[in-house]
N, C-alpha and C positions, 0 to 999 in steps of 0.2 A: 606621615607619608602623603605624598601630593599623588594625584591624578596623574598627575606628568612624567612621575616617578616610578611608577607602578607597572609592574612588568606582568602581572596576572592577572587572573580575572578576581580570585578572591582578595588581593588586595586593593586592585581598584573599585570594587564593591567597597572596600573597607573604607576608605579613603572616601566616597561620593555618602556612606552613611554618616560618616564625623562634622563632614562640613556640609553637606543639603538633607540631613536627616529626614526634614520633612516635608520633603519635596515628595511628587508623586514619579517613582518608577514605572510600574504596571498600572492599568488595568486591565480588569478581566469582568465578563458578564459573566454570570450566574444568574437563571432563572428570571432571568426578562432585566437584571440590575445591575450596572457597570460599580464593582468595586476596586476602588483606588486601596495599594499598598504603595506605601512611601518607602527609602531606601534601607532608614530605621528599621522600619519592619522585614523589609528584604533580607536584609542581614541576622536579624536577628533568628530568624526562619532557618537562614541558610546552614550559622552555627549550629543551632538544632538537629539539622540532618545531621551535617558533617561529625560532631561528637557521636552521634549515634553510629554513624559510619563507625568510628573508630571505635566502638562497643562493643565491633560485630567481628572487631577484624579485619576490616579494609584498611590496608595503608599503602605506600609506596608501590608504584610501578601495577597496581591491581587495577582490571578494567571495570568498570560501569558500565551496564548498557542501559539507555531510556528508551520506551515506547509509547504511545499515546499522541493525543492532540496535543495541538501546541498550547503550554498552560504558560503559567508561572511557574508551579511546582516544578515543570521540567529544569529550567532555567535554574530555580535553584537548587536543586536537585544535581545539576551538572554541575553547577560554581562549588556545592559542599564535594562534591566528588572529587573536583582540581584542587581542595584544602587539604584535602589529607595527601596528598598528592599521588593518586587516582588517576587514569586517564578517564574519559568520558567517549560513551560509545551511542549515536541516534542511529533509531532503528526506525521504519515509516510503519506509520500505524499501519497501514493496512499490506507489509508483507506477508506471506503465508507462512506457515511453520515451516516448510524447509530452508524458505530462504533466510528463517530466523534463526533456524538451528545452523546452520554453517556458518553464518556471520557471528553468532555467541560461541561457536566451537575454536572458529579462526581466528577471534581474538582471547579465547580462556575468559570469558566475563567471569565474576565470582558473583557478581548481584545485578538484579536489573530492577529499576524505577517503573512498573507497571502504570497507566492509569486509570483500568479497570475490567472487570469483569472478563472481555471481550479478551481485552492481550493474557490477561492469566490465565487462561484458556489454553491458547497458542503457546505460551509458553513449557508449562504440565503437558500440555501433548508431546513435547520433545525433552524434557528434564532428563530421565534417566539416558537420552544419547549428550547429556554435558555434566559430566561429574566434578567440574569446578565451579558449576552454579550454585551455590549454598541458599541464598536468600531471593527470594523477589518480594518487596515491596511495593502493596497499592496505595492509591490514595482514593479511588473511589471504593466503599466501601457496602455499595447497593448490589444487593445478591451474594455476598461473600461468605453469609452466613452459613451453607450448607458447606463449605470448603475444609477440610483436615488438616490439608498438607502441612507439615514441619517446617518444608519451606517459605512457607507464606506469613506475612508480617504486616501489618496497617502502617500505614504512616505514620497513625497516632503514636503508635507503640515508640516509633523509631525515634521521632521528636522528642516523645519523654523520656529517654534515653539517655536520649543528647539530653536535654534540660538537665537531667541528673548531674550526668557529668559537668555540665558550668557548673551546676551551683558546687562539685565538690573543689571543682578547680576553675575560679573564674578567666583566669587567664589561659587555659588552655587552647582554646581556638583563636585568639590569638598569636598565640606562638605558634600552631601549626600554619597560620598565614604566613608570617613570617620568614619562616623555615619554605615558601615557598619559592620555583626558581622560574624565571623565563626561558632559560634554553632546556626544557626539559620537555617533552612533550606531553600537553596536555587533551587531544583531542584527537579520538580515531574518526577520520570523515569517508565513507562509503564514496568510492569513483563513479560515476552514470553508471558505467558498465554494457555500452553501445555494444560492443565486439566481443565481451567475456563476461563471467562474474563479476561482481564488482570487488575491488580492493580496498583495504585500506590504511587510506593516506594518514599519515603520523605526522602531525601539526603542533607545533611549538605553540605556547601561551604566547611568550615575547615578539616569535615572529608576525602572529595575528594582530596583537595589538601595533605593531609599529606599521603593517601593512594596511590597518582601520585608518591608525593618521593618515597615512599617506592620501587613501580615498578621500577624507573627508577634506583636506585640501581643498581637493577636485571637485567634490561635490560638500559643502559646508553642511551641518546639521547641528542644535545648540537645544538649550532646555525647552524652548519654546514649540519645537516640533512634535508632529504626533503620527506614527507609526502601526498600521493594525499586523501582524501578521498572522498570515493565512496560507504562505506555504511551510512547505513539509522542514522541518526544523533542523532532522536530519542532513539537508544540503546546504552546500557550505556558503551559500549568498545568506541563508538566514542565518545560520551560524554569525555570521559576518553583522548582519542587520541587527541581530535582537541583545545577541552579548559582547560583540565587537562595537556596535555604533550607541548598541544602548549605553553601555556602561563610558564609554571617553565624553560622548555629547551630550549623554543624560536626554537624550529625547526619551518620551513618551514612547512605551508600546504597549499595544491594546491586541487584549485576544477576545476573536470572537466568541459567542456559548458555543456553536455546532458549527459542521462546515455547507450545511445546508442552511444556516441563516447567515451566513458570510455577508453576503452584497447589503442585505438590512442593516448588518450592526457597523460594517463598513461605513453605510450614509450615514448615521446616528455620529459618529467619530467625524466624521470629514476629515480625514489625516492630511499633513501638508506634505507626507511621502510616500510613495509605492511604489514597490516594485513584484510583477507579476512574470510568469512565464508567461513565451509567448500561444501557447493552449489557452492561457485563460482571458488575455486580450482577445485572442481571437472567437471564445465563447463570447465574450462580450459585446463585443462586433454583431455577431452572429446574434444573439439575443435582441439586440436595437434592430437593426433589419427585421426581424421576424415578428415584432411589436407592432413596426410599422406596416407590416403586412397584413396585420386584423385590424388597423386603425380607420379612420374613416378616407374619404380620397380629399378629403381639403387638408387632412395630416399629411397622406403622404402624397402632395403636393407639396404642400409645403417644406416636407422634409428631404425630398428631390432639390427642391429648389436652394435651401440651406446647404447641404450637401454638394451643390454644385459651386454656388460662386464660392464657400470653402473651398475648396480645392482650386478652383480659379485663384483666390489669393494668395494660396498654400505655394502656390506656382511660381506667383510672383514675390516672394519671401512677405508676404501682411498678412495680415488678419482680416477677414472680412466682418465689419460691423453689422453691417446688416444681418450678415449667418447668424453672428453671435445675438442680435435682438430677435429675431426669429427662431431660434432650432436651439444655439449653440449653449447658452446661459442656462438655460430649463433643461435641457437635457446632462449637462454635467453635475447641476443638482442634483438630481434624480438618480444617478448613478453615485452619488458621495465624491463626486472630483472637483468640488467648489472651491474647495482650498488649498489644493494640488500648487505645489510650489516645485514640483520635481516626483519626477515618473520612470520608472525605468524597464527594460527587459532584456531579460539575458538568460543562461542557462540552453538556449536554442535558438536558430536562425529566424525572425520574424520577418514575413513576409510581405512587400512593399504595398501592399493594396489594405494592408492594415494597416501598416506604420502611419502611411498618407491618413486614411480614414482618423486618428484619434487626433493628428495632428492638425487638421484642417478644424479639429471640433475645438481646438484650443487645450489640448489635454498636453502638456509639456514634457514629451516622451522622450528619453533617449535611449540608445541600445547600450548594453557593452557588452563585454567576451572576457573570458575567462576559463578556468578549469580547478579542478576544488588541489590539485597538486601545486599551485600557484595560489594559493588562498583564495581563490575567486577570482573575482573579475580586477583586471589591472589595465585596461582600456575603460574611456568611456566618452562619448561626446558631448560637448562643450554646448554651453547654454549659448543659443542665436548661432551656433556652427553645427545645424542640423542638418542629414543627408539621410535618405533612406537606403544606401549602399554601403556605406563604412560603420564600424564599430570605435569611433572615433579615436584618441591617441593615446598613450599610456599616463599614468596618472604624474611622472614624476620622471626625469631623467636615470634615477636607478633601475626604472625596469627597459629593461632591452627587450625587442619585438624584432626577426631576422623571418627573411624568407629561405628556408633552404631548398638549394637546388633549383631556383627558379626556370621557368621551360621561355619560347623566345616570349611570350604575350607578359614573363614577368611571375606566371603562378607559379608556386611551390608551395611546400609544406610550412606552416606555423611553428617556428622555435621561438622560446622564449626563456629568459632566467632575467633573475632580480632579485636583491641581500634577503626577502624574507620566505622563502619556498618553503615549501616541505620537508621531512627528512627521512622520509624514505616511505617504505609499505611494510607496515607490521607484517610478520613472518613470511615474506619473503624477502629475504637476502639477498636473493639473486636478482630481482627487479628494484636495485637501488637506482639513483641516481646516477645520471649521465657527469664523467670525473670532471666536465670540463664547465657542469652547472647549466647548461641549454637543456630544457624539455623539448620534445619534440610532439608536437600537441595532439599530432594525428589531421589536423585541418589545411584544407588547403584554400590558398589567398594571395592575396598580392597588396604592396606595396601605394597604396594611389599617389603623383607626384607631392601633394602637400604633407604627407607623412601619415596620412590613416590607412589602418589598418582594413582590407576589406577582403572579409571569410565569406569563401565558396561555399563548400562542403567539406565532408570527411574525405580526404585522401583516396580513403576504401570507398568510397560511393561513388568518385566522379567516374563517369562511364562513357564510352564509343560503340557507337550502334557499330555492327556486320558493314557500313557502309561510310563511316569513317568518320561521323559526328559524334562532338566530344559534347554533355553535356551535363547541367548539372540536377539530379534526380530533387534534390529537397529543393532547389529554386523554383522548379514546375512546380510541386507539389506544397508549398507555401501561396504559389499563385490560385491555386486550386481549393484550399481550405479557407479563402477569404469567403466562399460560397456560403450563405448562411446553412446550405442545403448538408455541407460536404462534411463531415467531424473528422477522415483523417482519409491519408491519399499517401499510395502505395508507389513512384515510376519506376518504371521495367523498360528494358533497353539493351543493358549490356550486351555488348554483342550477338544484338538482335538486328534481324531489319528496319525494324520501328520500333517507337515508343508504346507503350501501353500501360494501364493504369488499375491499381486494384482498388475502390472507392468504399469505404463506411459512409452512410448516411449521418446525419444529426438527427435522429431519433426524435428530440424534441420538436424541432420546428418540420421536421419532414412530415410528422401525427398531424401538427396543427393544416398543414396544406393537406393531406390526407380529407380530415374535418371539412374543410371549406368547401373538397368538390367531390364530398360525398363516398368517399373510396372507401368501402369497408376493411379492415385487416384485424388481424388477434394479435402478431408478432411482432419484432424487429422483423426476422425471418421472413415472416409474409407480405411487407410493407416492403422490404426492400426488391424482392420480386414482380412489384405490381408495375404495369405496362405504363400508367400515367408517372408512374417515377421510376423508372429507367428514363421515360420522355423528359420529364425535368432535369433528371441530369445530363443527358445528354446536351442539353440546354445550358448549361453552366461550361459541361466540360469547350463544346464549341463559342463559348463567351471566354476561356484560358486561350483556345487556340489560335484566336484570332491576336491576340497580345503576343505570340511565341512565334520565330523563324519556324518557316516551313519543315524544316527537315527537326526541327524539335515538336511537334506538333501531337497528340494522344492519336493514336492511328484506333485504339478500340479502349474499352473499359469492363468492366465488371464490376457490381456491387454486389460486396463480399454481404455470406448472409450471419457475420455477426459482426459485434465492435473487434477491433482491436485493445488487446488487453495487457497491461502491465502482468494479472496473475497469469497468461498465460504464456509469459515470458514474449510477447510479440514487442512491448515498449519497456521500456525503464522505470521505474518509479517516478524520474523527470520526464516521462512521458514521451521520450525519445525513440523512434523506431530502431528495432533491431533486424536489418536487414537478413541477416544471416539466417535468423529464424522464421521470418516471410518466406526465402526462397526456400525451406523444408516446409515448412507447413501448410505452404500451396503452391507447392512444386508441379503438382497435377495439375490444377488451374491455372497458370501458368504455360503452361506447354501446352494447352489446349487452347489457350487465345492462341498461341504464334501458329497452330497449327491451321487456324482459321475456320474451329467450329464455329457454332451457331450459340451453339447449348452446350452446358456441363453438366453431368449429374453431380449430386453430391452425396455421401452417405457419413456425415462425421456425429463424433461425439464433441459436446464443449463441457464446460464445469462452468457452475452456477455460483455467485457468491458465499453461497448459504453451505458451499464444500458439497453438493450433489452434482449430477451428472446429467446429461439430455442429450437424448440421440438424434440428431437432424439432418432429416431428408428432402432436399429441395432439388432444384432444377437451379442454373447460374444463365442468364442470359448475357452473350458476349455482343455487349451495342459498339458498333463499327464506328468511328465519324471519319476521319479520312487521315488517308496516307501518304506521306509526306511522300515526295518526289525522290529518285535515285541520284542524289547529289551528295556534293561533300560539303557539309558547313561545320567550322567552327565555333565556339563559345568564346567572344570576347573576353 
């Protein structure tokens, strides 16, 4: 069987180990050491598990769930899952146990791929609410020794298992590849889950792989590439990247040791591809800014000055040389984007003051769009047809991109369908598929005359003040997080008289300015209360307003006194706001900016990483800057 031919993932594994055996698939560091495993060894690994799978019991139509950092072991871990023909279920490492027990409950997992201490934890905390969980498998195996449970098994165990069974039958994991099929479904992928729980999407082997060619079309990728991945495994871009792209192009991928040494083992790699959400462009952003801000003033001179005729050329479609022998060359080093042949971001709206910023530095970013019910991203823009407004075209004339219901300016809702979708959402029947094959994506966009695609917002987000302007909440608030100051930004509006805004600081560089002028604080909590930073951001927010139509303008703000949290259901695991649960969870602060106090008390509880609790008592100060005029303006 050829690559070409190969409608799986365990057969095109099979296929890349017969013919580039000894090529390098992964690396992975361990312990300060980047270890290469070749395709040979992928495979033969993979058999391993997958026999052992079938030792336990697992065969046809049974779910897998994985959890942990993104390894190798996952990856194969998931290919021996789709051998025995398994589906395969990613879980983010850092969900909590309920939201692990309702996603193992709502797909019946029978086993879940641990990888360590930490999630077999999480997981025994919720076992007895899932009585079709039989086994969980770890692979790390540091601290396990005080452990009992019946259910728990090493990897070691599993593999020699599996080894058993090749040697009693050597062909047998073969034949289970075989016996494998493309239209069957091999991969449950978790929805964002912006507006509900998340679901999940039931993805075909065959449709993934024929919808990877299509991308790579679009965007080519071959042996010679090098790939780190560092998001969450469980979403369906990297799905897409590490066993979609890895396995047809045979690039390289590289997993960092920890997700706190990321950007280090990142530079060590220089990859020639990335693609990050745009949270984490925008930490990065934010981090270069806030560098420059302890640097000496002939630095940041100079990197004003860099910075500026970039963008001067950025303007004029070139490159400025001079940036690049000044600023641009050393600082793309420095961040590991030296070798960057292809950049991308998607998963959520990046906002123009970033996009400009990495592209002026020579960083070769593009956006695309997408949804994990359409395998991912099926837009994307074109090398030298860069715009910081569109998600540029679709990859291939089979996928179709419709505006429904467009209003006169042309917006409406994002539908979309194309031969390789999804095939429905595991148990629920009732939220099948649209009969006529259009998704309707929930976003709202329009049309631009050359044919790209350009996304507003969510449908449910675009809002009309009390005074009849339409505008769009995550475009302010995109504009507002380019602040190295700002880490995430709340608009409020709807059917309000004004705009206003609920603000987290950056924690990180907000300390470091704290440092500089002296301002003592203990917390987040206390730091974001102090009079010299309410004043700075006030300072940021009246540097957005000045760039926004009057009648869209932050009329007041508030810096909330904690982050916004995935565990507290306020973001998405992709890091997505969920509106819905802002306007309850500070419903009260809220209604006390429109009321036009001064001050809010507070008296809440939050939860602590660590699963404890803290009661916190503060004062909210509501900083005013100005309000927009009684007029009507629309949003282009």
């Amino acid at each position: 069987m050829t690559p070409a031919s190969a409608d799986t993932l365990p057969k095109l594994l099979a296929a890349n180990a017969a013919a580039h055996g000894s090529e390098i698939a992964f690396r992975e560091k361990r312990l300060g050491i980047w270890h290469r495993i070749t395709w040979e060894e992928c495979e033969t690994r993979t058999a391993a598990l997958a026999l052992g799978l079938v030792s336990l019991g697992i065969g046809a139509g049974d779910v897998v769930a994985l959890i942990g950092d993104n390894r190798p072991n996952w990856v194969m871990g998931e290919i021996a899952a789709h051998a025995v023909g398994a589906r395969s279920l990613g879980l983010y490492r850092d969900a909590l146990e309920e939201e692990i027990a309702n996603l193992l409950e709502q797909s019946g997992a029978r086993l879940v791929f641990a990888e360590d201490e930490e999630q077999v934890d999480k997981l025994l905390a919720v076992a007895e609410r899932l009585p079709r969980l039989r086994v969980i498998v770890y692979f790390d195996p540091r601290g396990m020794r005080k452990y009992s449970d019946a259910r728990l098994m090493p990897a070691t165990t599993l593999v020699a298992r599996g080894e058993g069974q090749r040697t009693a039958d050597p062909q047998h994991y073969a034949t289970l590849v075989a016996t494998t099929r493309g239209d069957e479904v091999a991969i449950l992928c978790t929805t964002s889950g912006t507006t509900a729980r998340p679901k999940l999407a039931m993805l075909t082997a065959g449709a993934m792989l024929r919808h990877c060619a299509a991308y790579l079309k679009a965007d080519p990728k071959g042996p010679r590439d090098d790939y780190v991945s560092v998001l969450p495994l469980p979403w369906i871009m990297e799905q897409i990247y590490v066993l979609g792209w890895g396995l047809l192009a045979r690039m390289t991928v590289n997993f960092v040791e920890e997700p706190a040494t990321m950007m280090a083992d990142f530079r060590e790699i220089g990859p020639s591809f990335v693609l990050f959400a745009p949270r984490v462009w925008e930490g990065i952003a934010a981090d270069v800014r806030s560098r420059m801000m302890e640097s000496s003033p002939l630095k940041q001179r100079l990197f004003a000055l860099g910075m500026r005729l970039g963008l001067r050329a950025l303007d004029r479609g070139r490159r400025s040389v001079l940036a690049d022998l000044l600023l641009f060359r050393a600082l793309r080093d420095r961040l590991g984007f030296s070798r960057l042949r292809s950049a991308a971001t998607g998963g959520a709206a990046m906002g123009p003051d970033t996009f400009r910023f990495f592209l002026a530095m020579g960083v070769p970013l593009r956006q695309l769009y997408g949804q994990t019910e359409l395998l991912g991203a099926y837009t994307l823009q074109r090398p030298g047809d860069i715009d910081v407004n569109s998600v540029g075209l679709p990859f291939d004339a089979s996928i179709e991109v419709r505006i429904a219901a467009p209003d006169a300016n042309g917006v409406g809702e994002i539908i979309t369908r194309h031969p390789n979708m999804f095939a429905g959402y595991h148990g629920q029947e009732e939220a099948v598929r649209p009969a006529d094959g259009w998704l309707h994506t929930g976003d709202a966009g329009y049309m631009a005359p050359d044919g790209r695609l350009v996304v507003i917002d969510r449908v449910a987000d675009m809002a009309t003040t009390s005074l009849g302007t339409r505008f769009s909440p995550q475009y302010i608030e995109n504009r507002l997080k380019f602040s190295p100051y700002v880490a995430e930004a709340v608009v409020l509006g709807d059917g309000r008289p004004h705009l206003a805004a609920l603000l987290c600081i950056r924690y990180s560089t907000v300390s470091k300015f704290a440092e500089r002028t002296r301002i003592a604080f203990t917390t987040y909590t206390d730091l974001a209360a102090k009079p010299p930073v309410l004043e700075l951001l006030a300072g940021e927010v009246a540097r957005v307003n000045a760039t926004l139509p009057e009648a869209q303008r932050i009329g007041a703000f508030v810096l909330l006194y904690k982050e916004l949290d995935a565990d507290d259901e306020e973001l998405t695991r992709t890091r997505k706001v969920r509106r819905g649960v802002i306007g309850r969870r500070y419903g009260e602060v809220i209604e006390a900016i429109y009321r036009g106090e001064a001050s809010i008390p507070v008296d809440a509880t939050i939860a602590l990483q660590d699963g404890t609790k803290q009661r916190i008592r503060t004062t909210l100060a509501v900083v005013a800057s100005e309000r927009p005029p009684p007029q009507l303006q629309q949003v282009a």
